[in-house]
N, C-alpha and C positions, 0 to 999 in steps of 0.2 A: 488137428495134426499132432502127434504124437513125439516126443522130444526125448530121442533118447540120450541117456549119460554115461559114460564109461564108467564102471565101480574105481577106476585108477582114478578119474579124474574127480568122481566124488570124494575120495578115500584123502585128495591133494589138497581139495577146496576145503572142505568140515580142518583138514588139519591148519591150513593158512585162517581161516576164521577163528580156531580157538586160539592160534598166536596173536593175531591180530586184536581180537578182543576180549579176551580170556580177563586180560582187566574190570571189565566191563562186567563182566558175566560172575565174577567173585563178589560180587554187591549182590547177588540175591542167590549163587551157590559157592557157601562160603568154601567149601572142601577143593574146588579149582584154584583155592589159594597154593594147593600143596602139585599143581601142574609141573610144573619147573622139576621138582622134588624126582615127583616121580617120572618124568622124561630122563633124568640122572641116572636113576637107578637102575630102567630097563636099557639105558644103555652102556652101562657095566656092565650088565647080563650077556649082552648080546660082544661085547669085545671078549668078554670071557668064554663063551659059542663059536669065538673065532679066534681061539688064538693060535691055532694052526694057520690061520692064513697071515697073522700079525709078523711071522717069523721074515716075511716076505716085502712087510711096509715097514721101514725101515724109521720114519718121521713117528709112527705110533712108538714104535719099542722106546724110542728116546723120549717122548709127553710121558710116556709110563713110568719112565723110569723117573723123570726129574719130579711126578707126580710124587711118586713112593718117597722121593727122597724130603721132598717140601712136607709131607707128610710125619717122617720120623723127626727131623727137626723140627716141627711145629708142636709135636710129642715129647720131646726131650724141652723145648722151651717152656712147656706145661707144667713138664714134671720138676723140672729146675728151678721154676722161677714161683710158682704156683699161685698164680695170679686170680687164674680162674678153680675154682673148686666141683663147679659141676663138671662130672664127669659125658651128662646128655646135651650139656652146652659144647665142649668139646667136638663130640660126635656130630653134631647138627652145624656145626661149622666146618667139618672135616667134608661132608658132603656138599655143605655150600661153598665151598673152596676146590672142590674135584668138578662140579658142574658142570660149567661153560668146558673145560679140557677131555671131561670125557665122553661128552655127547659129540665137540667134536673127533673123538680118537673112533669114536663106532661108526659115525658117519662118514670117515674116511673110510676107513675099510668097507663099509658099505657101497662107497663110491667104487672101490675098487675091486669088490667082487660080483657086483650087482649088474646085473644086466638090464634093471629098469630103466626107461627113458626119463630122465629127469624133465624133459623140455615140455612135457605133459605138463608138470608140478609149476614149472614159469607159467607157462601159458594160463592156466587157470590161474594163478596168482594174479596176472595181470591185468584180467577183467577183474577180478575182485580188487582190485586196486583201483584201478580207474572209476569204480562205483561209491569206492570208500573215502576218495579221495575229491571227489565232486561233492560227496554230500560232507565233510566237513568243510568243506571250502565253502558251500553256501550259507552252515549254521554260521561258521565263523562271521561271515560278512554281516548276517542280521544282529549275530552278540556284537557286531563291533561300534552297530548306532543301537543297539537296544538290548537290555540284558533280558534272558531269555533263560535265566536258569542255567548256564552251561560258563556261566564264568568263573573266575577263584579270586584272583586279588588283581588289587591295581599296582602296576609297575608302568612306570614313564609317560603318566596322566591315561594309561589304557589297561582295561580291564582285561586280564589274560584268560585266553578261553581252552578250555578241559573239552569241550563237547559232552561225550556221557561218563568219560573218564571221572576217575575221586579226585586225582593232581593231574593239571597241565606236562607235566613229566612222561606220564604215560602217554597221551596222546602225543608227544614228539618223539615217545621212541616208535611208536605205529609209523607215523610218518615217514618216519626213515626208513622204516623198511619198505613201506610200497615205494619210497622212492629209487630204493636197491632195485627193487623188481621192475620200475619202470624202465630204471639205465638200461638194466642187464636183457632185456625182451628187445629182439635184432629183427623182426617181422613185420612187413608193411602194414601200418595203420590206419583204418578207415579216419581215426581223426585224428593229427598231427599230436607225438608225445609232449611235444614241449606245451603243447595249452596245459594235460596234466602235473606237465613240472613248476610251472607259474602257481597252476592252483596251488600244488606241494606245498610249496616256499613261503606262501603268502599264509596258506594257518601256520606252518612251524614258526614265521615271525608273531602271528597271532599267539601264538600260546604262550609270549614274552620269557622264555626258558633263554641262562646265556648258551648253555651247550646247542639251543638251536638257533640261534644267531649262528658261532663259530659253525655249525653244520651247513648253513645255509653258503659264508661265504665260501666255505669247501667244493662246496656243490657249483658253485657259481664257474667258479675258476677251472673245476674239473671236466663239467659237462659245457659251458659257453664259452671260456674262456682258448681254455685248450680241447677244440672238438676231436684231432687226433693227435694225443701225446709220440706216435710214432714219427713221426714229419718236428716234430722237434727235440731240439738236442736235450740229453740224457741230464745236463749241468739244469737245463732250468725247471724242471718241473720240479725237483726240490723248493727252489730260489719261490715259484709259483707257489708251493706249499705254504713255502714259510711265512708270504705276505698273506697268504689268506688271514693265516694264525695271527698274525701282527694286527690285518683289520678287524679280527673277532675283538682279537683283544684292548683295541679301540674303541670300538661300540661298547664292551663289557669294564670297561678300564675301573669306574666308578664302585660299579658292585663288589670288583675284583679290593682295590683300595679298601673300600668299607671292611671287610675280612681278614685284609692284613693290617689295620688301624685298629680295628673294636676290640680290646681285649676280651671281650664277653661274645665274640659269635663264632657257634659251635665249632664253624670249618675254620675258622684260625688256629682254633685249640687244638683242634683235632693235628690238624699239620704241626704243630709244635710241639704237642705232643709226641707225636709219631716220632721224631727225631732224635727228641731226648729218649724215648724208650730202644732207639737201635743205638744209641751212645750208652746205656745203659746195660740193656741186655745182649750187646754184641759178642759173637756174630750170628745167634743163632735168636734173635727174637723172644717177644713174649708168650710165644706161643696162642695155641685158638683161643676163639669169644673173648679174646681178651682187652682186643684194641678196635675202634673205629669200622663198627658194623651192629647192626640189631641186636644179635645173640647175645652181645658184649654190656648189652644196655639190661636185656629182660633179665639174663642170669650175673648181676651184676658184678662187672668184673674190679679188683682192688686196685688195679692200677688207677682208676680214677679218683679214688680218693687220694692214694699216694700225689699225683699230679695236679690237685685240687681243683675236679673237675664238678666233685660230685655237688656243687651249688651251682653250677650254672644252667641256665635255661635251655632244653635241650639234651642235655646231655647226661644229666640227672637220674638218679634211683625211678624216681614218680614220672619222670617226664624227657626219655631218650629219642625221641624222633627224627635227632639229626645227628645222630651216631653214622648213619652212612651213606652223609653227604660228605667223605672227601675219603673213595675210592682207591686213592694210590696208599692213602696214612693205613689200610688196613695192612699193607703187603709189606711197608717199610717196617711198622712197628710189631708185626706178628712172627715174619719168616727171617728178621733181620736184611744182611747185606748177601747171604747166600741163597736166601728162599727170595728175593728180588731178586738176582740176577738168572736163579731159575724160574720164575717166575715169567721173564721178558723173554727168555730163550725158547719159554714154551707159547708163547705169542708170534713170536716169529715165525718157531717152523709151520706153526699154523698155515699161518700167510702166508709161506711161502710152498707150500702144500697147494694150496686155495690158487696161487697163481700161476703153480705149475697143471693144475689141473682145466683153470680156462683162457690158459696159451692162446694165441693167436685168435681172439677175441676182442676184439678192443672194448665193445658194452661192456662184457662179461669183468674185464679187470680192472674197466672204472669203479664197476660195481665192488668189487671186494674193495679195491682204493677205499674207498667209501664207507667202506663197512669197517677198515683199518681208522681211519680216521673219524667217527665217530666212537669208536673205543677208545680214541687219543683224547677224547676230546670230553668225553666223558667221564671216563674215570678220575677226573680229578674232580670233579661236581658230586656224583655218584657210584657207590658200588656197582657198579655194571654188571659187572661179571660173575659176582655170587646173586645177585637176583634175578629174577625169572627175565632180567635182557638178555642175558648171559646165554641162556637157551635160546632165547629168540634170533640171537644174534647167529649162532653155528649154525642152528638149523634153515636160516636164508642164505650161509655161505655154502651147502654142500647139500642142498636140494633147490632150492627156489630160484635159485640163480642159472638153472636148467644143467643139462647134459655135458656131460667133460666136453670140450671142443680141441684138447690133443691127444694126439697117438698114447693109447695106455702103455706101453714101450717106453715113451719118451716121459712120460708123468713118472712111471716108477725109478728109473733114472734119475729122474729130479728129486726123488726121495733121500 
């Protein structure tokens, strides 16, 4: 019997695989390191192919604009303060900082003039979820009586598991996303979603990450907790929020403590640093590669030695690896108190784009919930949004999460 495939749903599935393991696949083709990079690039192209239609999405013009503007101060913070001297460190931060904002600005307007059926893109994501998401739940369970090659370090007498991933890290941000795609898929299931959200929950605790603890009880609260936040009042799903965060931060309290006690670990310094550098260089920041991010480490920037950073472990000339493990210190101490608040503005209208778009949905705007609150919850851990999650993350909010489900009328309106 002959099995045919639609080129659309091919074309949906190869692209949800190379996000999905694209990590995976940089271990033996090192050039998919520059995936992210180049998903960026072709979509400036393609906002700039449309900017006839942009005059019309009113949430693009305003990302663009605050983009341009975080831009010239993060340029003026360069040339002011001049911290950083490579000019290609600069540039390669200016793109890793435009990212996540302009894959989403193209993908809106894509949304918005595109006639594609998105619900193809879920649908096929969903079986590739439900396969990817049984077979790490099985490794996990054999790593968890016997190591099997697929583990990394021990945290809390248990060996945290990676699966084929390099860090544990990446395999919880895959997770997340099949778990986005679970929510947001509203179609009768030959086998009940919730067995695959059990499996979800049980490797993101396996891969002992706190950002997938706090993820987990998010999840918990969002999808078991409250199964329709419509039937309850508008006052508690905050209040629900907040205790999620409260019990992450329970479970995490120790790790948390150790960071704010150890004068010598990277994410302490990195936060204290950050601070002093927008009391420093305020209001207009250090400008690029110059604080709490990779670029900042390879082309090494002088503020660390000014902050005496450049001897600690980590964060060092020879040895920066955890330069962008505290996600917010990059925004505080580069863009100052104005490229933050543009910054958050331009997160919002995101999300709020995203949830004017799958109105009257309730999967659909757990999912983005979800996808909000694991950017909250991350970027204080990791740079999110300028690494290749940053991509991963727009491109499941405005395709994988399937088809607008309100009136294109009323979404532009909500613009």
């Amino acid at each position: 019997m002959e099995i045919k495939v639609s080129k659309s749903k091919l074309i949906y599935g190869l692209a949800f695989l190379a996000i999905l393991l694209n990590e995976i696949f940089e271990q033996y083709i090192p050039i998919l390191v520059y995936l992210d990079e180049a998903m960026a690039i072709f979509a400036l192209l393609y906002v700039l192919m449309h900017i006839a239609a942009i005059k019309f999405i009113p949430s693009v013009q305003y990302i663009l604009l605050f983009i341009l503007i975080t831009i010239l101060i993060g340029g003026l913070g360069n040339y002011y303060w001049n911290y950083q001297s490579s000019t290609i460190a600069i540039w390669k931060d200016v793109l890793a900082y435009i990212k996540a904002p302009i894959i989403a600005c193209a993908l809106i307007v894509r949304k918005r003039i595109s006639k594609k059926n998105d619900d193809v893109a879920l649908n096929v994501a969903y079986t590739i979820s439900t396969y990817f998401v049984t077979t790490t739940f099985i490794f996990g369970m054999i790593s968890l009586v016997k190591d099997i090659g697929m583990s990394y370090d021990l945290r809390r007498g248990i060996l945290s598991f990676k699966f084929l991933y390099t860090h544990p890290t990446f395999l919880a941000s895959s997770l997340v996303l099949t778990s986005v795609v679970l929510v947001a898929y509203n179609k009768p299931t030959f086998i009940p979603k919730k067995i695959f959200y059990i499996e979800n929950l049980i490797t993101l605790v396996l891969t002992m990450r706190d950002k997938a603890f706090a993820y987990v009880v998010l999840f918990i609260v969002l999808i078991f907790i409250i199964p329709d936040f419509r039937k309850i009042p508008k006052s508690v799903i905050p209040i629900a929020i907040i205790a999620a965060f409260a019990i992450a931060y329970f479970i995490s309290r120790n790790k948390l403590q150790e960071y704010m006690t150890w004068s010598w670990s990277p994410r302490e310094a990195l936060y204290t640093g950050s601070f002093y550098v927008l009391k420093k260089c305020f209001p207009i920041g250090s400008g690029f590669a110059t604080f709490a991010n990779s670029l900042s480490g390879e082309y090494y920037s002088k503020l660390y030695y000014l902050l005496g950073m450049s001897l600690k472990p980590g964060v060092n000339p020879s040895d920066y690896v955890d330069l962008g493990d505290a996600g917010m210190a990059y925004y505080i101490a580069q863009f100052g108190i104005i490229g933050l608040m543009l910054f958050v503005a331009i997160l919002i209208i995101i999300f709020k784009v995203a949830t004017s778009i799958y109105k009257n949905d309730v999967e659909k705007i757990k999912a983005v919930m979800l996808i909000i609150g694991y950017i909250f919850i991350s970027i204080f851990f990791e740079a999110v949004l300028t690494n290749e999650s940053g991509a991963m993350v727009m491109v499941a909010l405005f395709i994988y999460l399937g088809a607008e489900t309100n009136k294109m009328s009323e979404a532009r309106n909500a613009d």
